[in-house]
C-alpha positions as CSV (number, residue, x, y, z in Angstrom):
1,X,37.9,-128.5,62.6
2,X,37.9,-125.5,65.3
3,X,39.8,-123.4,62.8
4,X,36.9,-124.3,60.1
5,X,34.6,-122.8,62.1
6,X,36.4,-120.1,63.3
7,X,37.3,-118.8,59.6
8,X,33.5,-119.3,58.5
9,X,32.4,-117.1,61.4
10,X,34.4,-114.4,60.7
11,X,33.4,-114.6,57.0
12,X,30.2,-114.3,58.3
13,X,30.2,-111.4,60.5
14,X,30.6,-108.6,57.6
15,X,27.8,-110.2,55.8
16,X,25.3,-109.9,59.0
17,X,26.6,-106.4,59.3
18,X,26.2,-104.9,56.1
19,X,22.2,-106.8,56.2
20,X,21.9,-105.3,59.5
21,X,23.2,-101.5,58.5
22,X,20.9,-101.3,55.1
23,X,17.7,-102.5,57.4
24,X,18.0,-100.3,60.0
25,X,19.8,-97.3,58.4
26,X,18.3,-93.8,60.8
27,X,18.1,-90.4,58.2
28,X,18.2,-87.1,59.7
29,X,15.0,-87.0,57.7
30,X,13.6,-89.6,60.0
31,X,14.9,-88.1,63.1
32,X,12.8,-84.4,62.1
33,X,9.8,-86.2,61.7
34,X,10.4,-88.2,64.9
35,X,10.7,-84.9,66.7
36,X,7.2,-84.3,66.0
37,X,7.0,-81.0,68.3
38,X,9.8,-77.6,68.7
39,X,9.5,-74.5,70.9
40,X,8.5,-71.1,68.7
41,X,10.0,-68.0,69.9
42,X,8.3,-64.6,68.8
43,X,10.6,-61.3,69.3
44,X,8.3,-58.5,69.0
45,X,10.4,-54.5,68.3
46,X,9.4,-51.3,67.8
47,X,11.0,-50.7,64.4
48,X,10.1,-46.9,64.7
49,X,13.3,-46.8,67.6
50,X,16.0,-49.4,66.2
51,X,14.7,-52.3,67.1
52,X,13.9,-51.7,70.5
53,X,11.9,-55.0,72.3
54,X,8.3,-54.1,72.9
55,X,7.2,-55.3,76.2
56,X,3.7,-56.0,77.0
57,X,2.4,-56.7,73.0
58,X,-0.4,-59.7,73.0
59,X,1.2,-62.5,70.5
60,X,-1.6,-65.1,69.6
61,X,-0.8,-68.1,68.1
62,X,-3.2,-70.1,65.8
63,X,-1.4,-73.4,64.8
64,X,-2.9,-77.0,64.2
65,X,-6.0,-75.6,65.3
66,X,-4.9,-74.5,68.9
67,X,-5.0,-70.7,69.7
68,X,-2.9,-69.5,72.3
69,X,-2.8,-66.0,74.0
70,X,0.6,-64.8,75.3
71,X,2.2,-61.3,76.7
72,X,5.9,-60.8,75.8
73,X,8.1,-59.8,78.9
74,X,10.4,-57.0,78.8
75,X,12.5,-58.3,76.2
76,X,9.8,-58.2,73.6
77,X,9.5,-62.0,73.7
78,X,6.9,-64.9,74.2
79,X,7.5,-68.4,73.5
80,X,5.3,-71.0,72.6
81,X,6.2,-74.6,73.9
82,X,6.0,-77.5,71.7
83,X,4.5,-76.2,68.6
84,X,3.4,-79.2,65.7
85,X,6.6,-78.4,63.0
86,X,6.0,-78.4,59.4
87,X,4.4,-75.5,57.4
88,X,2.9,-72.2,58.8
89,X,1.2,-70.9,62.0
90,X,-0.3,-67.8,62.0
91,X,0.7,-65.3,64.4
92,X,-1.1,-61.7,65.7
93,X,0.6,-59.0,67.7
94,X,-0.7,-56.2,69.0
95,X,-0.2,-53.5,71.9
96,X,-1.7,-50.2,72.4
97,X,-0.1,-46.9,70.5
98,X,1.3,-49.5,68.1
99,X,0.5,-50.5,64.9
100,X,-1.3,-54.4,64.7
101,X,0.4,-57.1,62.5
102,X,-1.0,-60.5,61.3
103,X,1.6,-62.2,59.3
104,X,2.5,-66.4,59.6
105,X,5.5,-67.9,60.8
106,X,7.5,-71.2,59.5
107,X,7.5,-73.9,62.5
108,X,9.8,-76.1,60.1
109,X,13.4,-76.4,62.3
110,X,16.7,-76.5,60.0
111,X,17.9,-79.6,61.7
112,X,16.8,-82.4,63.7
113,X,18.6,-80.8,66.6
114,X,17.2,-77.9,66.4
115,X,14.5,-77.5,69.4
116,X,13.4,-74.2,69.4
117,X,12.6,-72.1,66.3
118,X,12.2,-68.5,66.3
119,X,10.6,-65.1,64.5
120,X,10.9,-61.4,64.6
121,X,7.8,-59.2,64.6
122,X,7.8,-55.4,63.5
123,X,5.7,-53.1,65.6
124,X,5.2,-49.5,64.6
125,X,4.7,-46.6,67.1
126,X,1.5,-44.8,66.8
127,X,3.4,-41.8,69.3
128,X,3.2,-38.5,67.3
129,X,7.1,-38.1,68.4
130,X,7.7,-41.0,66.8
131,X,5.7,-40.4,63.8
132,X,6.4,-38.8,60.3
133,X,3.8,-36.1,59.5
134,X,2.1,-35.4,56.1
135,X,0.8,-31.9,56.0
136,X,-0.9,-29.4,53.2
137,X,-3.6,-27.3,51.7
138,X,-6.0,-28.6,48.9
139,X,-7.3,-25.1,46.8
140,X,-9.4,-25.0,43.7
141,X,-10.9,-22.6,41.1
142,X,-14.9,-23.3,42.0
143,X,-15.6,-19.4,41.7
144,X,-14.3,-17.9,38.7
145,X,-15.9,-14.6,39.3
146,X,-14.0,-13.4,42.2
147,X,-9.9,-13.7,42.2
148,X,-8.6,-16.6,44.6
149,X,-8.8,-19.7,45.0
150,X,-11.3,-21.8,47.0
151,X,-10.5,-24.4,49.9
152,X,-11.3,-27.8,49.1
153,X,-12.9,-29.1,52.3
154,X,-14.1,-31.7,53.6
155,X,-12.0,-34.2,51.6
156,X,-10.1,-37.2,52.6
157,X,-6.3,-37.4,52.3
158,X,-4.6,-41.0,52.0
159,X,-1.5,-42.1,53.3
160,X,-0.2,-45.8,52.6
161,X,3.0,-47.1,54.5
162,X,4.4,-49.2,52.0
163,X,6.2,-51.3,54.4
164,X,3.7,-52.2,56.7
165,X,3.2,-55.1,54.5
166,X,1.7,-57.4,57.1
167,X,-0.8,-54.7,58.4
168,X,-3.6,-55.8,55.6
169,X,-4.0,-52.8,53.4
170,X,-6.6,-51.2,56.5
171,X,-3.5,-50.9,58.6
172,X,-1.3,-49.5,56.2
173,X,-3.7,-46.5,55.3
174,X,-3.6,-43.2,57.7
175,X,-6.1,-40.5,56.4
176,X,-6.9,-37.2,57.3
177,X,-10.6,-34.7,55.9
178,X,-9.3,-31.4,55.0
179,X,-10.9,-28.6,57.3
180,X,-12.7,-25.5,56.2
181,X,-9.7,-23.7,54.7
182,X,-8.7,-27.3,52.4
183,X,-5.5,-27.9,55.3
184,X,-4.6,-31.7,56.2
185,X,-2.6,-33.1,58.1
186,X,-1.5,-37.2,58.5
187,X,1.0,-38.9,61.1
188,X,2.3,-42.0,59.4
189,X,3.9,-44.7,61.6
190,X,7.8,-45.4,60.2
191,X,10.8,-47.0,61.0
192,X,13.5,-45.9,61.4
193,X,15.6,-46.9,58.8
194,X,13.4,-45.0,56.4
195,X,9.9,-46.6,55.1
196,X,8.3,-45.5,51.1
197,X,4.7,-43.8,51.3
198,X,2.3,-42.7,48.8
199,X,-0.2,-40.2,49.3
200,X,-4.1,-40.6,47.9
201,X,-5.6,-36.8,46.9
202,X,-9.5,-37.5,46.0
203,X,-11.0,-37.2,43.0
204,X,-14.4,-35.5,43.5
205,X,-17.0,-33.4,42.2
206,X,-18.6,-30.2,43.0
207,X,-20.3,-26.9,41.7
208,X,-18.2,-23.9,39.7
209,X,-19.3,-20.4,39.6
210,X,-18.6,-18.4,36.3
211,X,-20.2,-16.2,34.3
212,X,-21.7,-18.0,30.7
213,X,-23.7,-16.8,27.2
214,X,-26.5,-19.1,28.1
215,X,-28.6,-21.4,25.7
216,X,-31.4,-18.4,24.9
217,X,-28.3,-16.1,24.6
218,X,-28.9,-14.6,28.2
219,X,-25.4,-13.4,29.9
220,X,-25.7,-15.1,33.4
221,X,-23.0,-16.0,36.5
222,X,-24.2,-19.9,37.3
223,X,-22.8,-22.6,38.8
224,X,-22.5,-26.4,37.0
225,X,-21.3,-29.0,37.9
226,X,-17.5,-29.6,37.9
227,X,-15.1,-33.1,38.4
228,X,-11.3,-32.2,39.9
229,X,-9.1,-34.5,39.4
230,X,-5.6,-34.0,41.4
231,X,-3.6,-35.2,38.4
232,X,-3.8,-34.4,34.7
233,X,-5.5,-37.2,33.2
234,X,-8.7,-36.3,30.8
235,X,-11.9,-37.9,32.8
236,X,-13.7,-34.9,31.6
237,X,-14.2,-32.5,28.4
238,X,-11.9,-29.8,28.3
239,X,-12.9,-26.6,27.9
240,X,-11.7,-22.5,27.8
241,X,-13.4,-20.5,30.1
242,X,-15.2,-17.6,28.4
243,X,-14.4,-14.3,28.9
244,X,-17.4,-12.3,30.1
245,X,-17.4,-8.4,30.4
246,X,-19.4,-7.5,33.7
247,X,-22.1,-5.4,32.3
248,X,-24.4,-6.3,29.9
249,X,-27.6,-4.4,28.2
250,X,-30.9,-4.8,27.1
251,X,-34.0,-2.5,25.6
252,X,-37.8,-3.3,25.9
253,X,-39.1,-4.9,23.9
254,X,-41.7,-2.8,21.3
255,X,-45.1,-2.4,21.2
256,X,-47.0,-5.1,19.3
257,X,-47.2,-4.5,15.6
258,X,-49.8,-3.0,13.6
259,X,-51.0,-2.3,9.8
260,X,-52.8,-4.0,7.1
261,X,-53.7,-3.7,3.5
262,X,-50.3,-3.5,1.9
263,X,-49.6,-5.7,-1.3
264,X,-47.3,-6.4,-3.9
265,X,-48.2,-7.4,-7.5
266,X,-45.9,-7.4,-10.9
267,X,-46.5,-6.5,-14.8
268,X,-45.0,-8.4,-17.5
269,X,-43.0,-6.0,-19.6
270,X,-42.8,-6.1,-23.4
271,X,-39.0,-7.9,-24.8
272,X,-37.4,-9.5,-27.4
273,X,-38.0,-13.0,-27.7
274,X,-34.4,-13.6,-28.8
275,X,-33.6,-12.4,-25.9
276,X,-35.9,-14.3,-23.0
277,X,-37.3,-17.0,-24.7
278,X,-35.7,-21.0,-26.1
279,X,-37.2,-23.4,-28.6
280,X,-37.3,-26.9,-28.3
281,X,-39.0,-29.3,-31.0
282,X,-40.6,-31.9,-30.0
283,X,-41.7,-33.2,-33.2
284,X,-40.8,-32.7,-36.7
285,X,-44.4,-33.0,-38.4
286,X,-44.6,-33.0,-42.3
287,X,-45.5,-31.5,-45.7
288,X,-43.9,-28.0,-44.8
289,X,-42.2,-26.2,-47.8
290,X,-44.8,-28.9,-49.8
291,X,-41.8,-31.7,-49.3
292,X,-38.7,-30.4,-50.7
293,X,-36.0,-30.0,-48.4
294,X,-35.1,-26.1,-47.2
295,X,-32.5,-24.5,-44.8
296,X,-33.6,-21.0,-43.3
297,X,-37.2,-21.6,-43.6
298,X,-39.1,-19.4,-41.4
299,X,-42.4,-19.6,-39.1
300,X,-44.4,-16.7,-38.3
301,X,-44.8,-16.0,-34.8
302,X,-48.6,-14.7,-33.5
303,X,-48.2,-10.5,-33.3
304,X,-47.2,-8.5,-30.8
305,X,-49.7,-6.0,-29.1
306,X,-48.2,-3.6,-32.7
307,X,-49.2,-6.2,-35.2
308,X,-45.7,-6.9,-35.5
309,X,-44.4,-10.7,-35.6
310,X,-41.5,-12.1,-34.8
311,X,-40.2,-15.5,-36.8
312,X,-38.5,-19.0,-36.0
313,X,-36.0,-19.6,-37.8
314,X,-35.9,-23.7,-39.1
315,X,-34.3,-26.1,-41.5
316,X,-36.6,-29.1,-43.4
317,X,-35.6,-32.0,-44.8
318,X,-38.2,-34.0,-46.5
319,X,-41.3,-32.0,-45.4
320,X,-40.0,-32.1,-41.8
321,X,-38.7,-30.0,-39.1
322,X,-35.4,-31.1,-38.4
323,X,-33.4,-28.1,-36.4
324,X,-34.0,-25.0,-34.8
325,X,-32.2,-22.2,-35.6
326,X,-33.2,-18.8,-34.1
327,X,-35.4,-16.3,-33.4
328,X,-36.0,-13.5,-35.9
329,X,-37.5,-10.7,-33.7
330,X,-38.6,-8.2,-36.5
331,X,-39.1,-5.8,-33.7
332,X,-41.6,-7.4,-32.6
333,X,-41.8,-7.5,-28.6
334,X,-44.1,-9.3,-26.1
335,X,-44.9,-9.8,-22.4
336,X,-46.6,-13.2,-23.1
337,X,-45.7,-16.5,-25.2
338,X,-46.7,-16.2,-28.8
339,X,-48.4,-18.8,-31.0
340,X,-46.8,-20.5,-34.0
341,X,-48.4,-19.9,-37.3
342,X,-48.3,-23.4,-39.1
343,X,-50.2,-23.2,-42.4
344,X,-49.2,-25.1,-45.5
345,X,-47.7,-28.2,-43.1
346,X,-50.0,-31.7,-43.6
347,X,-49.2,-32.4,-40.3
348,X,-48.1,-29.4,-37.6
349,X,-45.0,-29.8,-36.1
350,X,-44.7,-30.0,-32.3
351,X,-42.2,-26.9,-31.1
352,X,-42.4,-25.6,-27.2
353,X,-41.5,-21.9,-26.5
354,X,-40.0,-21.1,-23.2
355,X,-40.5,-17.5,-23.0
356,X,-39.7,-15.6,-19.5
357,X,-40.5,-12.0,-19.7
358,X,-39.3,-9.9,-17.3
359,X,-41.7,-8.6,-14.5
360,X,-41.9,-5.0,-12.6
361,X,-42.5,-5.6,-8.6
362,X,-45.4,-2.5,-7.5
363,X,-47.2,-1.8,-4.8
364,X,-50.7,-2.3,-5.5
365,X,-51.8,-1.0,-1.8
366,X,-49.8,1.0,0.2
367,X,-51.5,-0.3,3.5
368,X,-52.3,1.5,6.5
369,X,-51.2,1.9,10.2
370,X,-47.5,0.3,9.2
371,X,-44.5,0.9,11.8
372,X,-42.6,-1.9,10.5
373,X,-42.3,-3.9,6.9
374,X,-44.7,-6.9,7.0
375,X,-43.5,-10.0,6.6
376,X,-43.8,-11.0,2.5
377,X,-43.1,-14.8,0.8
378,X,-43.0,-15.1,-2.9
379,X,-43.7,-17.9,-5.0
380,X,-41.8,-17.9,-8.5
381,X,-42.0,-20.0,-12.2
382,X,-38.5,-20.5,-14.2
383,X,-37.3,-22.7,-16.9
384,X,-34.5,-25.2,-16.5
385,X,-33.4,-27.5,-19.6
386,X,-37.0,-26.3,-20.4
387,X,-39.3,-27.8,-17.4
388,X,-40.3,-25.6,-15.0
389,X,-39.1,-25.1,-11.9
390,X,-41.4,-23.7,-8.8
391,X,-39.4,-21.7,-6.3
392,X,-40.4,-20.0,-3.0
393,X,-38.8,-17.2,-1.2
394,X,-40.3,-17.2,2.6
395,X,-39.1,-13.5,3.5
396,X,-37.9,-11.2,0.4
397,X,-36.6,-8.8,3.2
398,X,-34.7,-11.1,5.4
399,X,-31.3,-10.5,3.6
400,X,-30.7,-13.8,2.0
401,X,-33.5,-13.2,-1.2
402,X,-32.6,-15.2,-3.9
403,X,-36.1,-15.3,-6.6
404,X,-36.4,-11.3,-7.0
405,X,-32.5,-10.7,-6.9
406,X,-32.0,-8.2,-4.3
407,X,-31.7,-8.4,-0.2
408,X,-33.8,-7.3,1.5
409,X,-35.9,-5.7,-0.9
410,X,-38.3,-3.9,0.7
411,X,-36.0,-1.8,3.1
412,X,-33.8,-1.1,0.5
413,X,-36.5,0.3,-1.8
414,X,-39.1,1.0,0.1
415,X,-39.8,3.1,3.2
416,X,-42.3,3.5,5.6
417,X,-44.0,6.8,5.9
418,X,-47.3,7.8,8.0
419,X,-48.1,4.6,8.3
420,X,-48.5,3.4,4.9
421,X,-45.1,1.8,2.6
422,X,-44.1,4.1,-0.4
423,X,-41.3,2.9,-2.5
424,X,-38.4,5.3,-2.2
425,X,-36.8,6.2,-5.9
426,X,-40.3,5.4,-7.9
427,X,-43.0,7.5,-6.5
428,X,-45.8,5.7,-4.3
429,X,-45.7,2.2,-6.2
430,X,-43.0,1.1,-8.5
431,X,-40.0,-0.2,-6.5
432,X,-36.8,0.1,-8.2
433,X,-34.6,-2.3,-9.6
434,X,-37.1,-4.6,-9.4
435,X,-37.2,-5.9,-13.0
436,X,-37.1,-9.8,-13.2
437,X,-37.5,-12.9,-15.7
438,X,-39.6,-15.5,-15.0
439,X,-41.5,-17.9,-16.6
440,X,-45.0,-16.8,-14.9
441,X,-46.2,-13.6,-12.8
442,X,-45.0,-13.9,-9.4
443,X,-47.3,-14.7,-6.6
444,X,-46.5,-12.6,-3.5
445,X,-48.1,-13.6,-0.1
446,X,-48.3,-10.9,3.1
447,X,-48.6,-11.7,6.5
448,X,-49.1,-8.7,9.2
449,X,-46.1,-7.7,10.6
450,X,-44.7,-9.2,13.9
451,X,-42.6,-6.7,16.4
452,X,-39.1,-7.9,17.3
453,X,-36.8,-6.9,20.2
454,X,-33.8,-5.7,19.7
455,X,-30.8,-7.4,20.2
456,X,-27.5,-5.2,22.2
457,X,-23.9,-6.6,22.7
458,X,-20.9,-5.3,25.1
459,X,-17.9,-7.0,23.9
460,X,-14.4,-7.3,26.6
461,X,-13.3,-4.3,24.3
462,X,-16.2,-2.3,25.1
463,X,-14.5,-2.0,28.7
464,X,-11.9,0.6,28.5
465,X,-8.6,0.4,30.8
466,X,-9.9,2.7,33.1
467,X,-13.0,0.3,34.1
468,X,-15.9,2.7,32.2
469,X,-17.9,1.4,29.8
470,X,-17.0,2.6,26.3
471,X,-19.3,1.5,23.8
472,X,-22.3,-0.8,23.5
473,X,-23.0,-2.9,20.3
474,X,-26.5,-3.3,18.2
475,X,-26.3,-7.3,17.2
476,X,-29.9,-6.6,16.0
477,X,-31.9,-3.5,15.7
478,X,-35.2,-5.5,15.6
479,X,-38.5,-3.9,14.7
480,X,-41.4,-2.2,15.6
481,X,-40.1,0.6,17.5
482,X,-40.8,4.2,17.3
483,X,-38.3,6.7,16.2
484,X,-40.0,9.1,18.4
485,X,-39.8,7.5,21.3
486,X,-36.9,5.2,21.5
487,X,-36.6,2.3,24.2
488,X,-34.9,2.4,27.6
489,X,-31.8,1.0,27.8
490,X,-31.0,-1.4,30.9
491,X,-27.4,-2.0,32.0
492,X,-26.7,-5.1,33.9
493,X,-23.5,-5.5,36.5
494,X,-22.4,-9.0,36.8
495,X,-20.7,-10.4,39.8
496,X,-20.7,-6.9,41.2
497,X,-18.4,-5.2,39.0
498,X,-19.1,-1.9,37.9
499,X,-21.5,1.1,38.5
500,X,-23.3,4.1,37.3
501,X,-23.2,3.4,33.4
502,X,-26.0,4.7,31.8
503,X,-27.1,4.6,28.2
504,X,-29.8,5.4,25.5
505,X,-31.1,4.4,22.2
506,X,-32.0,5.6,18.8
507,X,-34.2,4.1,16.6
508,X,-34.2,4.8,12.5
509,X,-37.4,5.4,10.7
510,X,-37.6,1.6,9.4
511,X,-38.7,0.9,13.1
512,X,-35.0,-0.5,14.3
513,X,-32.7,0.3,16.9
514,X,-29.5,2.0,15.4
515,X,-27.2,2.9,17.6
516,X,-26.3,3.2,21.7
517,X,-25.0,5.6,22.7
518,X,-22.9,5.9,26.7
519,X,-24.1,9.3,28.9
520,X,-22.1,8.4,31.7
521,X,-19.5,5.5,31.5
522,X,-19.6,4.2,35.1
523,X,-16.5,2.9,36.7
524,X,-15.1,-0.2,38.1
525,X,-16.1,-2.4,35.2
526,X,-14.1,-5.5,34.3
527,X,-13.4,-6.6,30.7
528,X,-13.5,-10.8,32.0
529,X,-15.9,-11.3,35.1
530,X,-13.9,-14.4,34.9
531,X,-10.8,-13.2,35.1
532,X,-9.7,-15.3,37.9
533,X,-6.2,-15.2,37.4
534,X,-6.8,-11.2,38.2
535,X,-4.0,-10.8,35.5
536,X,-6.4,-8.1,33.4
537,X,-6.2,-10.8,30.2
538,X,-10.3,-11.3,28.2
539,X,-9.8,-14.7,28.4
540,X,-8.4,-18.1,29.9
541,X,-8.1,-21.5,28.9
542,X,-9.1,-24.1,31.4
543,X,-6.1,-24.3,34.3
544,X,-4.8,-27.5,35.0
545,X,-4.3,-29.1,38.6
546,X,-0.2,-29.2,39.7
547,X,0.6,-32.6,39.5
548,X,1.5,-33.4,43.2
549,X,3.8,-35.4,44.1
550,X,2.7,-39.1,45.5
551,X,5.4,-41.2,45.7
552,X,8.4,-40.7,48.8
553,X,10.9,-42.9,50.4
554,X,13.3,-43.1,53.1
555,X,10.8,-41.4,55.3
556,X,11.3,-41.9,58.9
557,X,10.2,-40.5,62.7
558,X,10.0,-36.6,63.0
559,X,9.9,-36.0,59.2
560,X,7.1,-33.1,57.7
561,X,6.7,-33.2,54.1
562,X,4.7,-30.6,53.3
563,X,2.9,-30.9,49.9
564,X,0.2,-28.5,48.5
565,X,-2.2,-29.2,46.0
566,X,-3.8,-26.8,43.7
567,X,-6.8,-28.5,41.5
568,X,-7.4,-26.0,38.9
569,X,-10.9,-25.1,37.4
570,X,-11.6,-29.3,37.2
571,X,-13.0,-30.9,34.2
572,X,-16.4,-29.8,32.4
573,X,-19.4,-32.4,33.3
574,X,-21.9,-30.2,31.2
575,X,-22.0,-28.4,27.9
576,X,-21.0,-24.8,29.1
577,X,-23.5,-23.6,26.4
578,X,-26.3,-26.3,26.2
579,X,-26.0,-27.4,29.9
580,X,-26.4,-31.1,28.1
């Protein structure tokens, strides 16, 4: 019976065991979150000296809502006594000539045996030995009249330590304003195994000096307002800069204009109808040729101022008018339309004549007190496909005449003598050439004659190689001046270059200046006031900044990089011309 027992409890006692182990089985899982609390352990270095410990750094701790303030000894380190594990506290450090850092740390051990958990904190020295250094010179084109290059000043430089990445962006950003001659100069904290930095050049905007045509046609040295941009990108319209001689003249303007009674009028002249005048028929009518069907019938015109009439030529079929032919002109001639003689047809026909004789221009009055051509408009009458057409010329002497045929009639044919306007080739009236086809006498309309100022050009090739002025251009001789008395002549120096040019005018008897001519052709004249490459070319396009370079690694303590930048003439804001 004993032995009964005996064998059941030992069949028993693996049983109870493997209940027991499954119940109260202990995971290292279970002992972590049993531990409940570990020791953190900050190490604070200077990473700008190999990793040497920074004593004296305040380390505060924000964890589970608890902040605590601690000093690390002369090993650089602090420790914070049983610190909640699981997830992230947030540490600060921070110590005088160093850089700050605010960055988290994991309170999470690797094993349940683990007691103490610990993290390394990079501090940067802010010591100048200790320091790499960032140094240049910011220049610009904002005067293009004189031959260097501007400081930009008063700008700020960026530097970004890339590696600073706990620093918030404020503390990796070192900046320097350039000073009066556009020099800058940055320390940057690095470590010393060699950090990557990127500079920040400004973009900014400020006023240019050059020397411009202006919107009324003025030659001028302004300023406008101009964007530079370090790099190359287009934030602004591109555009050349002109080139500009430094001198530029003027004359006075002349005295007001005078004269009246002057007038044009025209006489039809005596043709050929074959030869200015069309038919068109309109209607047929009947009974001509009494019925019977005829080619080559013919119509008498009404006579000429001869008693001689001219003939249409028709063909009838059935009484009726069923074709135009021709003109038969008999020598008959006439300055107005004739009349068609009809008899012997039951009903008339219906036939238009389109006759344009041709027209001599006169001069009815010759006008008194004249120093200059008045202004004249005409108003003309054609035939197109038959229907007339009503055309008007404003100014039959501003070149571009298109109703009498010629440019600028009147100076070509006329002439102004005494005071009054004779016509050059034909006596005191008649102007030549002035023989015209129109439908209807031509209307001419006079106005009294308005003075205009003359209009003088100095070109970059009107500045020899030897600085003197060489010639000066007429753009426009005006009107209104006397050939007796010609105008002054005013030379203007731009942007100081040049002196002692002087010059006079000549006028022609129409009233206009003709020609300049140089009596003493200065010196020190320029060809491009904007010339401010000082290279002696007319004329520049726009200069583009020098694409610095931004971007450097493996910087570390006691480096200079020295990088210039040179902005160019910036980007155009404003028309150059319009200022729009």
């Amino acid at each position: 019976m004993k032995k009964q027992i005996s064998k059941l409890i030992l069949l028993m006692v693996p049983i109870m065991l493997l209940f027991s182990c499954n119940k109260d089985k202990f995971s290292e899982k279970d002992a972590l979150n049993s531990q409940q609390t570990v020791d953190l352990l900050v190490t604070v270095i200077d990473a700008s000296t190999s990793m040497a410990p920074v004593d004296g750094a305040t380390v505060v701790l924000v964890s589970d809502s608890t902040i605590v303030t601690k000093t690390t000894n002369a090993n650089g380190i602090v420790v914070f006594p049983s610190i909640k594990i699981g997830g992230e506290a947030t540490v600060s450090v921070s110590k005088t000539d160093f850089t700050s850092v605010l960055t988290t740390v994991s309170t999470n051990p690797d094993s349940y045996r683990q007691t103490q958990v610990s993290a390394i904190v990079n501090l940067y020295s802010i010591d100048p030995t200790k320091m790499a250094t960032f140094q240049g010179r910011l220049t610009m084109q904002s005067d293009l009249t004189n031959r260097n290059r501007e400081p930009a000043a008063g700008f700020t430089v960026k530097a970004k330590n890339n590696n600073l990445i706990y620093s918030g962006i404020t503390g990796q950003l070192f900046t320097a304003v350039t000073d009066a001659d556009g020099k800058y100069s940055i320390s940057v904290p690095v470590s010393s195994s060699g950090d990557n930095i990127t500079l920040y050049y400004p973009d900014f905007t400020t006023n240019q000096t050059l020397a411009i045509v202006k919107p009324d046609n003025s030659i001028g040295v302004v300023t406008r307002s101009v964007l530079y941009s370090s790099d190359n990108s287009p934030l602004g319209d591109l555009y050349n800069i002109p080139a500009i001689p430094s001198v530029y003249a003027t004359v006075a303007a002349p005295p007001a204009a005078a004269g009246s009674g002057f007038a044009l009028s025209s006489k039809a002249n005596r043709v050929l109808l074959s030869s200015y005048a069309t038919a068109t028929l309109i209607d047929g009518g009947a009974g001509y040729n009494g019925g019977v069907s005829i080619n080559n019938y013919q119509l008498t015109l009404s006579p000429d101022p001869h008693g001689v009439s001219a003939k249409l030529q028709v063909d009838i079929t059935g009484g009726k008018i069923t074709n135009i032919d021709w003109f038969i002109d008999n020598g008959a001639t006439y300055s107005s339309t004739p009349t068609l003689n009809q008899n012997g047809a039951t009903t008339p026909a219906v036939i238009s004549i389109n006759f344009q004789p041709t027209y001599k221009i006169y001069i009815s009055n010759r006008g008194t007190g004249y120093n200059t051509f008045p202004l004249v408009s005409v108003e003309t009458e054609t035939y197109n496909s038959g229907t007339k057409v009503i055309a008007v010329d404003p100014d039959i002497n501003d070149w571009s005449t298109v109703n009498l045929g010629n440019s600028a009639i009147l100076s070509n044919y006329a002439t102004i003598y005494g005071g009054i306007i004779r016509s050059k080739a034909n006596g005191d009236t008649l102007l030549a050439a002035t023989s015209y086809s129109f439908a209807s006498a031509p209307v001419f309309t006079v106005v009294n004659p308005t003075s205009k100022p003359a209009i003088l050009t100095v070109n970059t090739w009107s500045i020899n190689a030897d600085s003197t002025v060489y010639s000066i251009d007429v753009a426009s001789g005006g009107s209104g001046y006397n050939p007796d008395a010609p105008p002054a002549v005013t030379l203007t120096t731009l942007a100081g270059y040049g002196s002692g040019a002087v010059a006079k005018a000549t006028v022609d008897i129409s009233g206009a200046v003709s020609g300049i001519f140089i009596t003493n052709p200065g010196m020190k004249y320029v060809q491009n006031v904007n010339d401010y490459k000082k290279s002696g070319n007319t004329g520049y396009a726009r200069d583009f900044p020098d694409h610095p370079n931004t971007n450097y690694s493996g910087i570390k303590p006691g480096d200079i990089i020295v990088q210039d930048v040179y902005y160019g003439t910036g980007y155009q804001i404003l028309n150059q011309n319009t200022g729009k």
